[in-house]
SEMARLO-108344 format. One line per field, with one value per atom (N, C-alpha, C): atom name; residue number from 1; x, z, y. Coordinates in Angstrom, 1 decimal. Example, Ala and Ser with C-alpha at 12.3 -4.5 7.8 and 13.67 -1.06 7.14 Angstrom:
2
at: N | CA | C | N | CA | C
i: 1 | 1 | 1 | 2 | 2 | 2
px: 13.2 | 12.3 | 13.2 | 12.8 | 13.7 | 12.9
pz: 7.8 | 7.8 | 7.8 | 7.1 | 7.1 | 7.9
py: -5.7 | -4.5 | -3.3 | -2.2 | -1.1 | 0.0
END
This chain:
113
at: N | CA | C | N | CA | C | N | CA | C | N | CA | C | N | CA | C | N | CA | C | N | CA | C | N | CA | C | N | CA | C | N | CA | C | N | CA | C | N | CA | C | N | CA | C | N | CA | C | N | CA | C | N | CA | C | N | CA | C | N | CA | C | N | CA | C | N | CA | C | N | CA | C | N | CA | C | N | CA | C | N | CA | C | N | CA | C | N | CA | C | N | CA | C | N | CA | C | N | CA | C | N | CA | C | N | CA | C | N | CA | C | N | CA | C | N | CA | C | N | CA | C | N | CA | C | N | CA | C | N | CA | C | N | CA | C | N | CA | C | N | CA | C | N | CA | C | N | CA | C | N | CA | C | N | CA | C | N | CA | C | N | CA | C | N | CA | C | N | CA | C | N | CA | C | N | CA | C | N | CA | C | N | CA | C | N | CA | C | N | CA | C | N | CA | C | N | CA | C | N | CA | C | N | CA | C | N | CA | C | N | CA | C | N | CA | C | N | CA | C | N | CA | C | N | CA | C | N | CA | C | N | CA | C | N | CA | C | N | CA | C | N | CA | C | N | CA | C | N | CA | C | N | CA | C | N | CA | C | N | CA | C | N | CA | C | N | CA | C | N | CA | C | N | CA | C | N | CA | C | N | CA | C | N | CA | C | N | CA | C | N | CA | C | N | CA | C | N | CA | C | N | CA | C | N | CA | C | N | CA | C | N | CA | C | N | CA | C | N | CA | C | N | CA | C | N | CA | C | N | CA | C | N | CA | C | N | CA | C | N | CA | C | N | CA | C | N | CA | C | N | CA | C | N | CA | C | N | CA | C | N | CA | C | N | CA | C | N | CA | C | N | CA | C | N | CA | C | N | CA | C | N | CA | C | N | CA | C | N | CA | C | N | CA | C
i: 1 | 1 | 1 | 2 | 2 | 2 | 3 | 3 | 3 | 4 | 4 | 4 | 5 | 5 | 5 | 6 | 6 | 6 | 7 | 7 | 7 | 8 | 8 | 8 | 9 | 9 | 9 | 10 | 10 | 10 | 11 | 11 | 11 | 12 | 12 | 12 | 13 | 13 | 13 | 14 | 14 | 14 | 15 | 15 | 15 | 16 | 16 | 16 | 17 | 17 | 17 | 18 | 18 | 18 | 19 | 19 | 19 | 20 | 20 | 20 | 21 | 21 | 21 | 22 | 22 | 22 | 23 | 23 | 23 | 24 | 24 | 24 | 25 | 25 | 25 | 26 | 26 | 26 | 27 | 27 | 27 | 28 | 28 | 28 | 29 | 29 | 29 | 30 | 30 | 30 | 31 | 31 | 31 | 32 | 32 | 32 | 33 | 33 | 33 | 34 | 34 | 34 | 35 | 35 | 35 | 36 | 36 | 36 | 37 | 37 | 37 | 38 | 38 | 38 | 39 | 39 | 39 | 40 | 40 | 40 | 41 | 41 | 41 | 42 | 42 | 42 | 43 | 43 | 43 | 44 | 44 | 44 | 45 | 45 | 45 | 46 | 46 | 46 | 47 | 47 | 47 | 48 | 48 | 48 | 49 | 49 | 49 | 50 | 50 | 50 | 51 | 51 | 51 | 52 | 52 | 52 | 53 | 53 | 53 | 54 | 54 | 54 | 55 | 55 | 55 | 56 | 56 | 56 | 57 | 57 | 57 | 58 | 58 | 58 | 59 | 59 | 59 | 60 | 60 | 60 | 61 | 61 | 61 | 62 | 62 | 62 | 63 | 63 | 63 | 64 | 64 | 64 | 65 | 65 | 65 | 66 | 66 | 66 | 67 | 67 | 67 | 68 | 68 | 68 | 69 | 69 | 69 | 70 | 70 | 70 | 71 | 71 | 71 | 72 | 72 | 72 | 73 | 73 | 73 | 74 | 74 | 74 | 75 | 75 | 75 | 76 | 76 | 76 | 77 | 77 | 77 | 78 | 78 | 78 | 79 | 79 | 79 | 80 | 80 | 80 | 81 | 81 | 81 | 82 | 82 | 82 | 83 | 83 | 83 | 84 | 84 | 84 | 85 | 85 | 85 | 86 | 86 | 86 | 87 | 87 | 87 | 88 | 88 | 88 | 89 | 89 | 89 | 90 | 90 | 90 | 91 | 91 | 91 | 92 | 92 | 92 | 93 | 93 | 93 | 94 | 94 | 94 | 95 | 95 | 95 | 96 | 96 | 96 | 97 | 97 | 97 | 98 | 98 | 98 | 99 | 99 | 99 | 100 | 100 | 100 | 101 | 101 | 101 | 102 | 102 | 102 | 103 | 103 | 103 | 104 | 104 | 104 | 105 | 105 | 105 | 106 | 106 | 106 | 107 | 107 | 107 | 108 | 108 | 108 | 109 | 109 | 109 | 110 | 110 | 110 | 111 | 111 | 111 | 112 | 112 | 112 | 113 | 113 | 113
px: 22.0 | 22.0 | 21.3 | 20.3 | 19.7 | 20.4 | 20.8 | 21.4 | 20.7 | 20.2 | 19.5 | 19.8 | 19.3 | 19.7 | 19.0 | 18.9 | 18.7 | 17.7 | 16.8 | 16.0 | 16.3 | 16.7 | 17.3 | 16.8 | 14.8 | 14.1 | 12.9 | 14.1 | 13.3 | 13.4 | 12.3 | 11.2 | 9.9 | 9.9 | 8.7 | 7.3 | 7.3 | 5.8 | 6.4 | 6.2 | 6.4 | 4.9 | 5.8 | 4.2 | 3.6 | 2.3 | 1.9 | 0.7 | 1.6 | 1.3 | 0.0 | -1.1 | -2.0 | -3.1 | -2.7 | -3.8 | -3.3 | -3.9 | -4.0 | -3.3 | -3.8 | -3.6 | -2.2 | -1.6 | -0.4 | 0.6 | 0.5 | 1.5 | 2.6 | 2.9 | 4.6 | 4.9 | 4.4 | 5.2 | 4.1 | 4.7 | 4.6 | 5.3 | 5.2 | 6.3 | 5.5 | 6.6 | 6.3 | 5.2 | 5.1 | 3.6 | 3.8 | 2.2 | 2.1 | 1.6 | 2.2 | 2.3 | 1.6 | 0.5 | 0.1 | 0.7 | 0.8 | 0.8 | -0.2 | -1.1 | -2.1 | -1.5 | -1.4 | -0.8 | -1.7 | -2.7 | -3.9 | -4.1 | -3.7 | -3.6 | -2.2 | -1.5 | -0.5 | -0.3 | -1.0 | -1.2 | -0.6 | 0.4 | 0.4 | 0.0 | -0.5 | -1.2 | 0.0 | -0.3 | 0.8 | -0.4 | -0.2 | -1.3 | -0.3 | -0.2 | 0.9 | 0.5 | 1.4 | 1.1 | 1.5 | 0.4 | 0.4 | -0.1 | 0.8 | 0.3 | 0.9 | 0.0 | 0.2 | 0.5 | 0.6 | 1.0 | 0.3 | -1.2 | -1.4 | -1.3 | -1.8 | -0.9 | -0.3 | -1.6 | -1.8 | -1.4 | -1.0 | 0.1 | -0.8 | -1.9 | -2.7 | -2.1 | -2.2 | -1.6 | -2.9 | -3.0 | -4.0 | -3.4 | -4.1 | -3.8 | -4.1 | -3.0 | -3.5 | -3.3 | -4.2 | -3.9 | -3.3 | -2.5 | -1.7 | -1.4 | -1.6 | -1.0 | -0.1 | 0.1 | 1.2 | 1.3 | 1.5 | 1.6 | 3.2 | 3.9 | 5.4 | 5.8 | 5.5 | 6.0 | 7.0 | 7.0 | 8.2 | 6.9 | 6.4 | 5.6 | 4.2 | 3.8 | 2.4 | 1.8 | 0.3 | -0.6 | -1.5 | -2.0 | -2.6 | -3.9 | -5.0 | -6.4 | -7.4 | -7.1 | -7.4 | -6.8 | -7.8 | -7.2 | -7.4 | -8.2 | -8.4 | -7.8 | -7.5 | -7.4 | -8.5 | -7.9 | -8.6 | -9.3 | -8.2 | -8.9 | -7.9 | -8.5 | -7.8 | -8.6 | -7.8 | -8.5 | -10.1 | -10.2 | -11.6 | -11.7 | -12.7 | -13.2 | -13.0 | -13.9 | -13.1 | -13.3 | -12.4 | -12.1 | -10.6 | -10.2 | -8.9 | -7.6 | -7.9 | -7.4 | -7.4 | -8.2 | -8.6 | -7.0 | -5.9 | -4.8 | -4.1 | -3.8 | -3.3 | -3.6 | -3.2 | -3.2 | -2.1 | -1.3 | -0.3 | 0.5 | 1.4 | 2.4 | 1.1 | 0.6 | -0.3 | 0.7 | 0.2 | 0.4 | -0.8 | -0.3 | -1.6 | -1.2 | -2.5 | -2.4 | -3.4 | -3.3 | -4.7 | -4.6 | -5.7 | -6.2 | -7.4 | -7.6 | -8.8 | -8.9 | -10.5 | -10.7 | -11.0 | -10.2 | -10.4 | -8.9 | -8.7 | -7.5 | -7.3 | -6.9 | -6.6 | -5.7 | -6.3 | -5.0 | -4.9 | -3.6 | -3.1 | -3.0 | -2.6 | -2.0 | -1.8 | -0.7 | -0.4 | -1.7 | -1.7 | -2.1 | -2.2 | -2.4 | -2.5 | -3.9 | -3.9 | -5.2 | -5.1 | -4.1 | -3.8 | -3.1 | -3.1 | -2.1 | -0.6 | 0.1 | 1.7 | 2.6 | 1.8 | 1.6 | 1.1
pz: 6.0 | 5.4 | 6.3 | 5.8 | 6.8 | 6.3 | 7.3 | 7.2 | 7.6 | 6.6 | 6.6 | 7.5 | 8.1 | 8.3 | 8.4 | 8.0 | 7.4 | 8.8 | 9.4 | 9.7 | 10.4 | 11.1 | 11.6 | 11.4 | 12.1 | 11.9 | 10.4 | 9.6 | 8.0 | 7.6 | 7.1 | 6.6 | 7.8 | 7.2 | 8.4 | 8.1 | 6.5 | 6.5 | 5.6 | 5.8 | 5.9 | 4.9 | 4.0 | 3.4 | 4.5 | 4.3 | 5.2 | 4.8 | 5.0 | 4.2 | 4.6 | 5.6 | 6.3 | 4.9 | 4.4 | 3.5 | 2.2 | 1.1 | -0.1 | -1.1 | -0.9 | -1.8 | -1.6 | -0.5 | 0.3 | 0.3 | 0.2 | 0.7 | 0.8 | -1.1 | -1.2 | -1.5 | -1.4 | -1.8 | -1.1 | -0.5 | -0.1 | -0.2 | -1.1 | -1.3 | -1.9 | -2.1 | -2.5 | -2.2 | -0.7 | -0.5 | -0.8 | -0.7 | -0.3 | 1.0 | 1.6 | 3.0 | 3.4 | 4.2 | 4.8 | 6.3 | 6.6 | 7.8 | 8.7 | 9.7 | 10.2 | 11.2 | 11.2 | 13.0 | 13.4 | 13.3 | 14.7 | 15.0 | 14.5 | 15.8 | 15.4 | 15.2 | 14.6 | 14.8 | 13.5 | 12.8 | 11.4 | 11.4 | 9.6 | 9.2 | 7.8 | 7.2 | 5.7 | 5.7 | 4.4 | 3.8 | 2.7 | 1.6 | 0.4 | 0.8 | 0.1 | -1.2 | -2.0 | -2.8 | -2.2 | -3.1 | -2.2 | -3.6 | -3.5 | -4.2 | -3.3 | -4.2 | -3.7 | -4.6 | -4.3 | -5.3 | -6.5 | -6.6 | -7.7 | -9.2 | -10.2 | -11.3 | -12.1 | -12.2 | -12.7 | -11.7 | -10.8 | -9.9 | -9.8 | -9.4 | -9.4 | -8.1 | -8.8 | -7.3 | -7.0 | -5.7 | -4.9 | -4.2 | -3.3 | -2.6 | -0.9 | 0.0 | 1.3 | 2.1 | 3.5 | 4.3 | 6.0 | 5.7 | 7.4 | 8.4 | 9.6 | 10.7 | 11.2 | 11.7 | 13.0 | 13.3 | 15.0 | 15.8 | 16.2 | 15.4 | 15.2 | 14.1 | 13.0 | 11.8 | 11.4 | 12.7 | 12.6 | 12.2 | 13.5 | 13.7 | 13.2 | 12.1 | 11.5 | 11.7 | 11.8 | 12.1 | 10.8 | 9.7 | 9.2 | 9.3 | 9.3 | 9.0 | 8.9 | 8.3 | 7.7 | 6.9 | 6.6 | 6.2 | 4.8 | 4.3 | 2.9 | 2.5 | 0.6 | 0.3 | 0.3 | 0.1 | 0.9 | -1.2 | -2.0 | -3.2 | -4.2 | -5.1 | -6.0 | -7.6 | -8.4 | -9.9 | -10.4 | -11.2 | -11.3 | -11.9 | -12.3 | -12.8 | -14.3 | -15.4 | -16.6 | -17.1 | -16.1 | -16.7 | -16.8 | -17.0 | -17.7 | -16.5 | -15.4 | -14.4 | -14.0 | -14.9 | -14.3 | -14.1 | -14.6 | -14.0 | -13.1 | -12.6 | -11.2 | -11.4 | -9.9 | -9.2 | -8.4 | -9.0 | -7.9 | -7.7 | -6.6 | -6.8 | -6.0 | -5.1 | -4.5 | -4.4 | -4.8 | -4.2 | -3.4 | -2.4 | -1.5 | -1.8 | -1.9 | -1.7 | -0.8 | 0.3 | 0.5 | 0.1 | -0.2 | -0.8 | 0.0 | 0.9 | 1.3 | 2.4 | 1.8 | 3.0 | 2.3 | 1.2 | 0.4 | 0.3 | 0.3 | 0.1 | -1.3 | -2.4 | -3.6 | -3.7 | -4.1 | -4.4 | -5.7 | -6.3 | -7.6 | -7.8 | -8.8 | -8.9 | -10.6 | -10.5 | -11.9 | -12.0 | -13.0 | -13.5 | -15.2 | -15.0 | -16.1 | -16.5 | -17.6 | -18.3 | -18.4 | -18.0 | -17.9 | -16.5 | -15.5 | -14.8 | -15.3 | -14.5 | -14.7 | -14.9 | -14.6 | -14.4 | -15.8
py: 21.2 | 19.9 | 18.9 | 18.1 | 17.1 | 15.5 | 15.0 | 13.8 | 12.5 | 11.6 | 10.8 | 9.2 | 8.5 | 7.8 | 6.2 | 4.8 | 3.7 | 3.6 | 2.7 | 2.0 | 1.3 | 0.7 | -1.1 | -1.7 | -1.7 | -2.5 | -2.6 | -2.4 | -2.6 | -4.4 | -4.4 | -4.0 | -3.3 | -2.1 | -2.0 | -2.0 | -3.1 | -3.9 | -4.9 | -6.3 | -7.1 | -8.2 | -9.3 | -10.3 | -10.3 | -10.8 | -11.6 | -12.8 | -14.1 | -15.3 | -15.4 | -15.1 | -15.7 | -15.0 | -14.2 | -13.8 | -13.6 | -14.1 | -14.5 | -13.5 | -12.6 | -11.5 | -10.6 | -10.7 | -10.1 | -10.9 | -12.6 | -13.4 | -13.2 | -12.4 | -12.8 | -11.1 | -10.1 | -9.0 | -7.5 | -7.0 | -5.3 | -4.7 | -3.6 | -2.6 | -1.5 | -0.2 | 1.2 | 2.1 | 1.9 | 2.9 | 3.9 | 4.8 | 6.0 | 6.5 | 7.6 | 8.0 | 9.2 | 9.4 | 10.2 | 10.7 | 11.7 | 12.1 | 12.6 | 12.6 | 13.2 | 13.9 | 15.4 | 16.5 | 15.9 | 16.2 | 16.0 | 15.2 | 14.0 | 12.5 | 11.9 | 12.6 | 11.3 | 10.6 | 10.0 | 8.7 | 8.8 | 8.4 | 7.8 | 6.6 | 7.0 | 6.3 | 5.5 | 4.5 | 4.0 | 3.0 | 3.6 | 2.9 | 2.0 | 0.7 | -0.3 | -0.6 | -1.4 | -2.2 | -3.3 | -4.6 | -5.9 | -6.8 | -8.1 | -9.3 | -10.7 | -11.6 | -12.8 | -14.1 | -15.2 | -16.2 | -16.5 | -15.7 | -16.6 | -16.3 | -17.1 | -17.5 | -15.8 | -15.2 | -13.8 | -12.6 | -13.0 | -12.1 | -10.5 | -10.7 | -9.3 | -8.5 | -7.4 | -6.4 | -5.5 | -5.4 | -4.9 | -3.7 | -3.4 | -2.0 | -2.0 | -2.3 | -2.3 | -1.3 | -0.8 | -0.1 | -0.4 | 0.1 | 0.3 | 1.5 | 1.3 | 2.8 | 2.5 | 3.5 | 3.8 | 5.2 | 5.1 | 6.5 | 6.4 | 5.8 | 6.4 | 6.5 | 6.8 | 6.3 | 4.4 | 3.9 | 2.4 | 1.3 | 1.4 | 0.1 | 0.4 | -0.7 | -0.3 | -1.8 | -1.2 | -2.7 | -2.2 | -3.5 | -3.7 | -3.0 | -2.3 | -1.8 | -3.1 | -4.2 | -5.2 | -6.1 | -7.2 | -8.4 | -8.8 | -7.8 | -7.5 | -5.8 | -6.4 | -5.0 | -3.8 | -2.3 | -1.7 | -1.6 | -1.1 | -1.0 | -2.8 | -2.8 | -4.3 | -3.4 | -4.6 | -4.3 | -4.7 | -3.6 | -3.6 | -4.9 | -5.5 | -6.8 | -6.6 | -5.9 | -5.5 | -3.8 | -3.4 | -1.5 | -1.4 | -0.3 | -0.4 | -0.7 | -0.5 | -1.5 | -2.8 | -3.4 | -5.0 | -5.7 | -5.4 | -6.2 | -5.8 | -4.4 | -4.4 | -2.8 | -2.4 | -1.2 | -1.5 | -0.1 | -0.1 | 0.8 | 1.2 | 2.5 | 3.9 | 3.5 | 4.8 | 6.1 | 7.0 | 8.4 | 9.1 | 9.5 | 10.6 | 12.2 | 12.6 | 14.0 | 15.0 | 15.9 | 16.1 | 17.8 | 18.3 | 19.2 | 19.9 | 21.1 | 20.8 | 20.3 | 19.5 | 18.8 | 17.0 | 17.5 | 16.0 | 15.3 | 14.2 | 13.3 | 13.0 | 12.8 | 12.4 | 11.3 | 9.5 | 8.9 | 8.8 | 8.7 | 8.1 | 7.3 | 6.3 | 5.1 | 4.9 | 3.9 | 3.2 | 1.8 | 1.5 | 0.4 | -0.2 | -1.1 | -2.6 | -2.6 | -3.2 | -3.8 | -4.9 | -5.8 | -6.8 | -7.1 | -8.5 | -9.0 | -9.1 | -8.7 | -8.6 | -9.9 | -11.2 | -12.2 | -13.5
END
């Protein structure tokens, strides 16, 4: 039986008001593992204040699984302009296969907003 145990230092990604698109919400990533450098990779959902509440897609590391630093200050994917995603992307799943990675996601045709 493996016995799970809580975090202390949760949230271990956190808004971050300095950028637009992230301000007020991160949640539900998807998680890679890399053996060969470990590095995990967490591919977030992310929105910000404005009116139409679009959700974007950001990336973060870490070489402990706790502490992750941002990749960037933009998202890495957002909604298309008008394809059947144009209102959000969100909820990533990773898979790798190969030598190829596969993400998933939900999305809108509309902002949730």
């Amino acid at each position: 039986m493996m016995e799970l145990e809580r975090y202390d230092g949760n949230p271990i990604l956190s808004p971050n008001p300095k950028n637009a698109w992230e301000s007020e919400v991160t949640t539900n990533p998807g998680a890679w593992y890399d053996e060969k450098t470990g590095t995990v990779y967490l591919l977030y959902r992310a929105a910000g204040a404005d009116p139409e509440h679009k959700i974007h897609l950001g990336l973060a590391v870490s070489n402990d699984g706790y502490n992750f630093e941002r990749t960037s200050d933009q998202p890495v994917f957002s909604p298309s302009v008008d394809g059947f995603d144009a209102g959000c992307v969100e909820d990533p799943r990773i898979v790798r296969m190969g030598n190829y990675f596969y993400v998933t996601y939900a999305c809108r045709p509309f902002p949730p907003g």
